[in-house]
C-alpha positions in Angstrom: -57.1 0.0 -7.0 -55.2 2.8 -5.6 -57.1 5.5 -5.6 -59.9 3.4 -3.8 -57.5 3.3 -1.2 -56.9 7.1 -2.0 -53.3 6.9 -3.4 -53.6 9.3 -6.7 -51.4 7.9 -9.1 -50.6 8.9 -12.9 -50.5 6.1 -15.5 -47.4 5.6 -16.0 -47.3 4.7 -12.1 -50.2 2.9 -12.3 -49.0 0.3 -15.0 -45.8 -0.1 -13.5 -47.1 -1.0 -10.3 -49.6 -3.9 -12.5 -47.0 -4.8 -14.4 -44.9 -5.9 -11.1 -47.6 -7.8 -9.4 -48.1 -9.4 -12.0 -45.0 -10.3 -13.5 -43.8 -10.7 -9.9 -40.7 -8.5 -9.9 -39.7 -6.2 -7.4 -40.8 -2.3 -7.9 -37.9 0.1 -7.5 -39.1 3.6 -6.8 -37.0 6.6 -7.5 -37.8 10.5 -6.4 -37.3 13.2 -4.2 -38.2 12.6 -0.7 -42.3 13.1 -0.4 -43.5 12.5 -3.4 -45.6 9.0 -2.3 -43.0 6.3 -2.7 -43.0 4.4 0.4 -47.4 5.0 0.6 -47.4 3.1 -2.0 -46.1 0.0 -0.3 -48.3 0.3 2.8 -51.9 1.0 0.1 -50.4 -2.4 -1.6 -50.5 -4.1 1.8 -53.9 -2.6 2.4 -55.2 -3.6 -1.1 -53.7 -7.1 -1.0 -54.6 -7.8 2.6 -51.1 -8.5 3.3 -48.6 -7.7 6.3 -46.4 -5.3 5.6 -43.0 -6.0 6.4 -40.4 -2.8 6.3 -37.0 -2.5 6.3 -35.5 0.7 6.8 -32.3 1.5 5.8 -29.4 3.3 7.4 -25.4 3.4 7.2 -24.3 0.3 8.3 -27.4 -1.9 8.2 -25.8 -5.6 8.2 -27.0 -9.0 8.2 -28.2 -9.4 11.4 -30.6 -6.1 11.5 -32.1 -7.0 8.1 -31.7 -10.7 7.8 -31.3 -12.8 11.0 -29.2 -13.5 13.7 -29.0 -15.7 16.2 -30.2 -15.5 20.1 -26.7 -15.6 21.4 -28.1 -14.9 25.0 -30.4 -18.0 24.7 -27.6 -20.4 23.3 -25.6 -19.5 26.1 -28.3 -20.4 28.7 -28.7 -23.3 27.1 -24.9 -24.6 27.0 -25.2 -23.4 30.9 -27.8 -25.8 31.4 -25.6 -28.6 30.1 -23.0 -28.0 31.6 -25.0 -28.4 34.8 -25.6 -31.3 34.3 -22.0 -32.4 35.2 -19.2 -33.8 33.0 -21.5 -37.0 31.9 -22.6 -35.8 28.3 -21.5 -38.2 25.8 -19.9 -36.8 22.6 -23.4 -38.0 20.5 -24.9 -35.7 23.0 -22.7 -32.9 23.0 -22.9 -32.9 18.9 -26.3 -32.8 19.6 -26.5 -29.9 21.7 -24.1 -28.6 18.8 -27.0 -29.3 16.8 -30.0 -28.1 18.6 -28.5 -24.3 19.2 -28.3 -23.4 15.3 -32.3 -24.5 14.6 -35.2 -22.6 14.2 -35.7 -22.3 17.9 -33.1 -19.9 18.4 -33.0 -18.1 14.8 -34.3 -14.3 15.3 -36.3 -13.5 12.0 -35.6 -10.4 10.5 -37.8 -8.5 7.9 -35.6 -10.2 4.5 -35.9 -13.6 6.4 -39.6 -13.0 7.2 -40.6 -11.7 3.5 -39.2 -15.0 1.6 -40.5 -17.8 4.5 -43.9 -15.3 4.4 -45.7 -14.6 8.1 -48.2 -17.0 9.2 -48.6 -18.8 5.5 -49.0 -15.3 3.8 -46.6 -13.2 1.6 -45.8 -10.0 2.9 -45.5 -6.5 1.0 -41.9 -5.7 1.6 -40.4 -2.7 1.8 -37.0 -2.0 1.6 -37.1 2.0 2.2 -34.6 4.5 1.2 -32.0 1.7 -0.1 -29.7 4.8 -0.8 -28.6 5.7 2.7 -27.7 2.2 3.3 -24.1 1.2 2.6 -23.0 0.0 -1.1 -21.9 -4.0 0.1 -25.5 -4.3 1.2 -26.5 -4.1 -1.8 -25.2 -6.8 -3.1 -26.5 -9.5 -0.3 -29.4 -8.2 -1.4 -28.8 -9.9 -5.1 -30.0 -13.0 -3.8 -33.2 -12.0 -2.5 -34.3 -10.1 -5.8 -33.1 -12.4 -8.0 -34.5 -16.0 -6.7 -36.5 -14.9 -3.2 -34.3 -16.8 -1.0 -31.9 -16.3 1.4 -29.1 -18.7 2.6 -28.4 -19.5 6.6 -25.2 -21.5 6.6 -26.4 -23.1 9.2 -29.9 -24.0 7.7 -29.9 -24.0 4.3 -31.5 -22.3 1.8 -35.1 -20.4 2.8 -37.8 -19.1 1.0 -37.6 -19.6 -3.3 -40.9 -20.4 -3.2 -44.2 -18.0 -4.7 -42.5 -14.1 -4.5 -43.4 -11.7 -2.2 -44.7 -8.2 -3.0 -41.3 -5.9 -2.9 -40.7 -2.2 -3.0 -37.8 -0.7 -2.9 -37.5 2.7 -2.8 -34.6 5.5 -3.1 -34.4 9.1 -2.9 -31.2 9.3 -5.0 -28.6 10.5 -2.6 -26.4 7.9 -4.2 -26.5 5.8 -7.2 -27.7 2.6 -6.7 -25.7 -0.4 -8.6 -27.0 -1.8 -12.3 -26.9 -4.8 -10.6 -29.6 -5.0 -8.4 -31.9 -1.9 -10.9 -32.1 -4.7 -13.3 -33.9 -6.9 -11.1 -36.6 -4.9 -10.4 -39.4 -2.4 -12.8 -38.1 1.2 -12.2 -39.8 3.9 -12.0 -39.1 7.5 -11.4 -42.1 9.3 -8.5 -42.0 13.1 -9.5 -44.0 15.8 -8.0 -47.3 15.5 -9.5 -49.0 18.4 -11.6 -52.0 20.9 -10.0 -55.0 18.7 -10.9 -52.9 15.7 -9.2 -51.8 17.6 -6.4 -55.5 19.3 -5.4 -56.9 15.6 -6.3 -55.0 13.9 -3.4 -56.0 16.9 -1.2 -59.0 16.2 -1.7 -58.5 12.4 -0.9 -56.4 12.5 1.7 -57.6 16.2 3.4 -61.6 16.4 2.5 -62.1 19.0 5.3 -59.8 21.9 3.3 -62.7 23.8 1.2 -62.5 24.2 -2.4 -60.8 27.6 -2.3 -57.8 26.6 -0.3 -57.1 23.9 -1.4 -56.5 25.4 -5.2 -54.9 28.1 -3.1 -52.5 25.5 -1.3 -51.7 23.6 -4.6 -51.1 26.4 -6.6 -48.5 28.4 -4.0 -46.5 25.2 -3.2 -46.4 24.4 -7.0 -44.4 28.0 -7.3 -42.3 26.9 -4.4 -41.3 24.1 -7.0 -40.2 26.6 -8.9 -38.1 28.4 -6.9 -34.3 27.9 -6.0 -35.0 26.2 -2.9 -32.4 23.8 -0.8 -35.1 21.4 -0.6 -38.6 21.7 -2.4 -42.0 20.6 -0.6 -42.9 17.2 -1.5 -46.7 15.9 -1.1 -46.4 15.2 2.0 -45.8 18.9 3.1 -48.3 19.7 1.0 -50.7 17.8 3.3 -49.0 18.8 6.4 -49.8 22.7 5.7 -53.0 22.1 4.2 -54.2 20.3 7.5 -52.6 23.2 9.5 -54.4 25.6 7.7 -57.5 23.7 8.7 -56.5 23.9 12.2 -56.2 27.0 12.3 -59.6 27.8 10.8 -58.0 29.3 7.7 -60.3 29.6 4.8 -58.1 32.4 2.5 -54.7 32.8 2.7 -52.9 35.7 3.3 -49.2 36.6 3.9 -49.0 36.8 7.8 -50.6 33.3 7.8 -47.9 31.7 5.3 -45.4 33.7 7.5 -46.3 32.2 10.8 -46.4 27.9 8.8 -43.6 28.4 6.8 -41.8 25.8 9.2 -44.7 23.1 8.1 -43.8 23.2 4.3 -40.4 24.5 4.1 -37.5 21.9 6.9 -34.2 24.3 6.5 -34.0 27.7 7.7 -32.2 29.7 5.0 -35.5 28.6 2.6 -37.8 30.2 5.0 -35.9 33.2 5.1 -35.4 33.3 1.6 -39.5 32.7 1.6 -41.0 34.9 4.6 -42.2 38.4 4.2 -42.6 40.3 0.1 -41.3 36.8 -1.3 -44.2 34.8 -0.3 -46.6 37.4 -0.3 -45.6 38.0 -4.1 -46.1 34.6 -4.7 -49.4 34.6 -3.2 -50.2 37.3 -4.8 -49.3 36.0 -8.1 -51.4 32.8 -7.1 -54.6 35.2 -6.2 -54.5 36.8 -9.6 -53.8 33.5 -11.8 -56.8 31.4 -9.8 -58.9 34.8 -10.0 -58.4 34.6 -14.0 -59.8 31.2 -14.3 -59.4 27.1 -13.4 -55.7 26.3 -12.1 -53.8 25.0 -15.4 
C-alpha cells in the first residue's frame, strides 16, 4: 500500500504502520528530522481517502490553537445586539442568551476537536507533527485524546469517543517525550534507510535522475552519514540535490558541482566548510572507485 503511493518503507515500518490501523492505536514516529515520518501521514490520507488534519507543534501550543476556542468577537456582537434591544430582557431570556453564546454556533474547531468529531462524517488522518518542540504540559491534555478519542468542552460536554481516527504523531527527539502518552501509541524508530532503500525512493520519488547518478547521489550522501557532521542529510536532502542535479543537467558528478550544491544537502555553514573542496572531492572519489568495482552494497 505504500509504495503504490511511492513511500518506500522497510518491514519493520511496514507492520507497524498495519498493526496500528488495524488495532486502531495511534503510531508514534521517532527519527532524525528527514527521514519520512510526517510523509507517511499525508500517503495514509492519500491511501485511505481521508482528510488530513495536521497539527504542528511549537513552544507554547495551548488549548485554543490545537483544540478550540471560542469566537469571542462574535459573542460580543451578539450580547451588543441584546443589549439594543433595551432593558426589557427577562431573566429566562438573558439565561438564554447565556445559553446560546457557548453552542456550536460560536465554537471555533481546531484540528484535535476536528479529528475525534471527524469532517463532514469522515475520520481524518491526524497528525500531530514534531510533538517534541511543543511544551511538556501539553502533553498531558493530550492523554485524553489517545487514550479514549474524545475531548471535553466544559461547556459542551464530552466530543468524539466514537470509531478512532487515524493518528500519527511524530518526534524528532529533541526532548524526551513522557511514558505516559508512548504507551498509548505503536512506536517506532524512522532511521535513515540503507543504499538499495535510498536509490529505491529516488527512483520513486525523482524518475528523471538516470541510473548513474542516482547510485552516484545515494552512495556520496550515504558517506556524508558517516561523517562528523552537525546535522546529517536526511531523505529529503537527498531528493532536494538529486532534483538539483537534474536541473542543472548533471549526468556525472564531479567536485566543482558538489562544491557549488553543497547548500541543498548540507543547512549549517561550518558542515559545508568542513565538506567543500579535497573533502568532498575525496569522497567522491572514493564513491567513483567503490561503484566502478561493482553493484553499490
Amino acid at each position: 500500500m505504500l509504495s503504490a503511493h511511492d513511500y518506500i518503507a522497510d518491514r519493520a515500518l511496514a507492520t507497524c504502520v498495519f498493526l496500528a490501523l488495524r488495532l486502531g492505536r495511534p503510531l508514534f514516529l521517532e527519527g532524525e528530522a528527514g527521514v519520512g515520518k510526517t510523509e507517511i501521514a499525508k500517503v495514509l490520507a492519500r491511501t485511505l481517502d481521508r482528510p488530513l488534519e495536521r497539527l504542528q507543534c511549537y513552544e507554547g501550543l495551548d488549548l485554543a490553537s490545537a483544540a478550540y476556542e471560542w469566537n469571542y468577537a462574535r459573542q460580543m456582537i451578539e450580547i451588543r445586539l441584546a443589549e439594543a434591544t433595551g432593558g426589557t430582557a427577562s431573566a429566562a431570556d438573558r439565561a438564554r442568551l447565556g445559553r446560546d453564546i457557548f453552542s456550536d454556533a460560536f465554537l471555533v474547531r481546531r484540528p484535535l476537536l476536528r479529528a475525534v468529531e471527524g469532517i463532514d462524517g469522515t475520520l481524518p488522518v491526524l497528525l500531530v507533527d514534531e510533538l517534541d518542540r511543543a511544551d511538556e504540559p501539553f502533553e498531558a491534555f493530550l492523554l485524553e485524546v489517545l487514550s479514549d478519542f474524545t475531548l471535553t468542552i466544559p461547556e459542551l460536554g464530552v466530543r468524539g469517543g466514537g470509531r478512532p481516527p487515524v493518528v500519527v504523531i511524530t518526534s524528532n527527539r529533541t526532548r524526551e517525550i513522557h511514558d505516559a502518552l508512548k504507551r498509548r501509541c505503536l512506536y517506532h524508530w524512522v532511521d535513515y534507510p540503507d543504499a538499495e532503500r535510498e536509490r529505491a525512493i529516488l527512483r520513486a520519488r525523482a524518475p528523471g535522475v538516470g541510473d548513474r547518478l542516482t547510485a552516484q547521489v545515494v552512495a556520496f550522501v550515504q558517506s556524508l552519514r558517516a561523517a562528523d557532521l552537525f546535522k546529517l542529510p536526511g531523505v529529503a536532502e537527498t531528493l532536494d540535490w538529486a532534483n538539483a542535479l537534474m536541473q542543472l543537467d548533471v549526468v556525472d558528478l564531479d567536485p566543482a558541482v558538489i562544491d557549488d550544491t553543497l547548500g541543498v544537502l548540507l543547512k549549517y555553514q561550518d558542515d559545508i566548510l568542513r565538506m567543500r573542496g579535497s573533502e568532498a572531492a575525496q569522497i567522491l572519489a572514493q564513491v567513483k572507485t567503490d561503484l566502478a568495482r561493482g553493484p553499490a552494497s
